[in-house]
N, C-alpha and C positions, 0 to 999 in steps of 0.2 A: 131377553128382558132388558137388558143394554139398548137394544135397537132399539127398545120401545119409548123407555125414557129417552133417549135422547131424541128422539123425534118429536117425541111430545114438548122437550125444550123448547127445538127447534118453532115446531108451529107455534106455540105461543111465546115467543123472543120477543112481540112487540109487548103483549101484557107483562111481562118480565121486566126489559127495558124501562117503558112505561112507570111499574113501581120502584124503579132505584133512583128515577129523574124527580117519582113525586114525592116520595122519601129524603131527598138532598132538600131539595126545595121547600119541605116542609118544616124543617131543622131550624132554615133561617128564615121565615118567613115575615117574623113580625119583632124582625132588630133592624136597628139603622144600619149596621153596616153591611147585614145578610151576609153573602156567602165570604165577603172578606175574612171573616170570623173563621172558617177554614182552614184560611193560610195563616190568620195570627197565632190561634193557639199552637200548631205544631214549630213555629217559629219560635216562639215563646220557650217552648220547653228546650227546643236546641240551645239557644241563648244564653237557659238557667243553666244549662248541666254543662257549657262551655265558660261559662263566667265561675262558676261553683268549684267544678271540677281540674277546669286547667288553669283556671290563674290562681284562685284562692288557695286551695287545696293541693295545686303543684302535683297532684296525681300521677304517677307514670308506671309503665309496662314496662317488663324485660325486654332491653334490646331496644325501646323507641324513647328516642331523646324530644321527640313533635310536641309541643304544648299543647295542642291537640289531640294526641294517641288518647288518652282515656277519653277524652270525649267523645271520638269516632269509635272507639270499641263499645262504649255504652249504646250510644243512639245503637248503632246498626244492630245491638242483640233486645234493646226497648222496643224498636220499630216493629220491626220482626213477631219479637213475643206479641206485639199489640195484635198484628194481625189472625195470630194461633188465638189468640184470647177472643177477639171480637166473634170471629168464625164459630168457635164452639160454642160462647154464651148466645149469640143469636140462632147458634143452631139448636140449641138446647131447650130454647123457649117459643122455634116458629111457628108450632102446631099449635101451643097455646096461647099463642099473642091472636093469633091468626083464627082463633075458633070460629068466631062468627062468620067468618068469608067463606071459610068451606062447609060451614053448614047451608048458606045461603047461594053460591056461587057453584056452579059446575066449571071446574075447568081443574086439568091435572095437579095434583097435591104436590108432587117434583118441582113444580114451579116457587115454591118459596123456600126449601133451603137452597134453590138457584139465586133466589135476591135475596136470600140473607148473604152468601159470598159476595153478589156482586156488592151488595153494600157497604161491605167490610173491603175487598179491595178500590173503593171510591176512596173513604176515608185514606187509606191505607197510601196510593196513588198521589194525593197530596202529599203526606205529611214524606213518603219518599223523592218526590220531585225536591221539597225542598233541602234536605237530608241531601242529594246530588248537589244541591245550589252552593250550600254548605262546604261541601269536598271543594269544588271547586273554585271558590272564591277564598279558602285557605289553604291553597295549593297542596291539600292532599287528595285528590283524587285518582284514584288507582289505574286510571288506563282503559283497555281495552277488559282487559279480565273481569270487568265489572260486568261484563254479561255470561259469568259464568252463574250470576247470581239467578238468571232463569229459572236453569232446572231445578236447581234450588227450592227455589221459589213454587214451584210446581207441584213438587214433593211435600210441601210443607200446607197448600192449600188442598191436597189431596186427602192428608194425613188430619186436617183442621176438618174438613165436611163428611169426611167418614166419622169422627168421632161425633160431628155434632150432629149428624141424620140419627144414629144410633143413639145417645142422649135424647135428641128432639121427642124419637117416636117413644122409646123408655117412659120420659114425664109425663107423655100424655097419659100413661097405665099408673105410675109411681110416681108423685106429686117430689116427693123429696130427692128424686134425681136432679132439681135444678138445686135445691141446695148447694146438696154432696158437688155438685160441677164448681161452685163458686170456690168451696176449700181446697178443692181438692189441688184447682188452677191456684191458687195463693200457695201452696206447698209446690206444687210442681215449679212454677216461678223459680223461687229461691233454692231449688233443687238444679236447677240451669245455670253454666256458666254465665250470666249474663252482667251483673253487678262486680263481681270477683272472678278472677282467670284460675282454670283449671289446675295451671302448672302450677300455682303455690297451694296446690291441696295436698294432705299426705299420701304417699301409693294407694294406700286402701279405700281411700272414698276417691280417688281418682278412678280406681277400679268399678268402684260403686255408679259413679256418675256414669260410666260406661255404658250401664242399663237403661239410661234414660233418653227415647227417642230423639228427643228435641236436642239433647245434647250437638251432635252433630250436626244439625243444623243452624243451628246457634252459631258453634265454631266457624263454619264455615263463611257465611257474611262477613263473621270479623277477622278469619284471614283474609276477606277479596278486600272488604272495605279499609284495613288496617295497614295489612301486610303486603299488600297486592298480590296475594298468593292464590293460585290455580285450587277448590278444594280436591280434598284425598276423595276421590270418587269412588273407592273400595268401602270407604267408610260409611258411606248414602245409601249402600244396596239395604244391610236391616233395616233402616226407615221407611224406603222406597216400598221392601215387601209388607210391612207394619202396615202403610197407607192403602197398596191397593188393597190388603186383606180387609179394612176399617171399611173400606168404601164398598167392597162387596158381600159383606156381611150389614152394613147399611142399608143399601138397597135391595137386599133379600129383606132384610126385618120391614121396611117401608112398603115393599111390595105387600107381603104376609097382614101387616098389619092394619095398615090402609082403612079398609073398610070398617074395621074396632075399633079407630078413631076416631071416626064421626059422633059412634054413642059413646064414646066418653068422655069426647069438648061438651 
């Protein structure tokens, strides 16, 4: 089943391609300063949360004296979340956005939550380039260990299109799974270290947070981005297996379902 789809990827990579180029393109089509607008707004929000957080608000972490530590711990677990967030809600809703093309269109149905990720990593690709520009041009950029943020990253985009194939195919049977997805993401959110550090939680909800996928991965960016810290790779295997299990339980339900799709876009 694996070979199939991804062969199918593969032969159609241009129509794939094709819709994430005409998708960026069509974003900023009809603004004066088109795709600039890209690079302002993720500029923009580094800016706010380094102007808000490290000068005004004097913000700091255990152990980091940088007038930038919170800043750099926020972005890297915002960024991050953006990208688990985008992945799911565009995966949540591509059967339905998309009704009319695969009613009309023959070509493999795997190809659109391929461009719902690739979309989300475009966005995503920006607003991290500048996020690097950032480290770097306030002398905290971590080194080399910042490509340990790869597999990371891998894990995290594995764990984001299992959930959202498995959603996507769901709403197209049960209308109020895209709801249930938007709450559910706003609780899970602030269930994630991302805003507040773990260490000053009491034991028991430190234990709690435990349970929570993303947790780990969370942490991890902002030990490479923060701390310049190697992540605990012991810690990655329950998400690691979370993710492949999402994605092939995914692409069984997508397979199985495929065809019941069509009569009920």
């Amino acid at each position: 089943m694996s070979n199939t789809l991804a062969g199918a990827l593969w032969r159609y990579r241009g129509f794939i391609l094709g819709s994430v180029r005409r998708e960026f393109q069509a974003r900023y089509r009809n603004s004066l300063l088109g795709g600039t607008w890209a690079v302002l707004q993720p500029l923009a929000m580094i800016v706010v949360y380094t102007v808000i957080f490290a000068e005004l608000m004097r913000a700091r972490l255990p152990g980091m004296d940088s007038a930038y530590a919170y800043s750099i711990y926020l972005c890297s677990g915002l960024l991050t979340w953006g990208l688990f967030s985008e992945i799911v809600t565009r995966g949540q809703g591509v059967f339905l956005d998309n009704g009319n093309m695969i009613k009309k269109l023959n070509f493999p149905r795997i190809c659109l939550p391929a461009i719902a990720v690739l979309n989300a990593l475009v966005n995503f690709g920006i607003t991290f380039a500048i996020f690097i520009a950032f480290l770097l041009l306030s002398g905290s950029f971590p080194g080399w260990v910042v490509f340990c943020a790869i597999p990371v990253l891998l894990v995290q985009i594995a764990f984001a299109a299992g959930l959202g194939i498995i959603a996507g195919v769901l709403n197209v049977f049960f209308r109020d799974v895209g709801q249930l997805i938007g709450i559910v993401l706003q609780f899970w959110f602030w269930f994630t270290p991302i805003v507040y550090s773990a260490a000053t939680l009491p034991a028991p909800v430190q234990r709690l947070l435990s349970l929570n996928p993303m947790a780990p991965l969370i942490q991890s960016y902002q030990g490479i981005f923060l701390y310049g810290k190697v992540p605990q790779w012991a810690q990655l295997v329950p998400v690691t297996l979370v993710a492949i299990a999402l994605c092939a339980t995914g692409l069984m339900l997508f397979r199985r379902r495929a065809g019941e799709m069509v009569d009920e876009l």
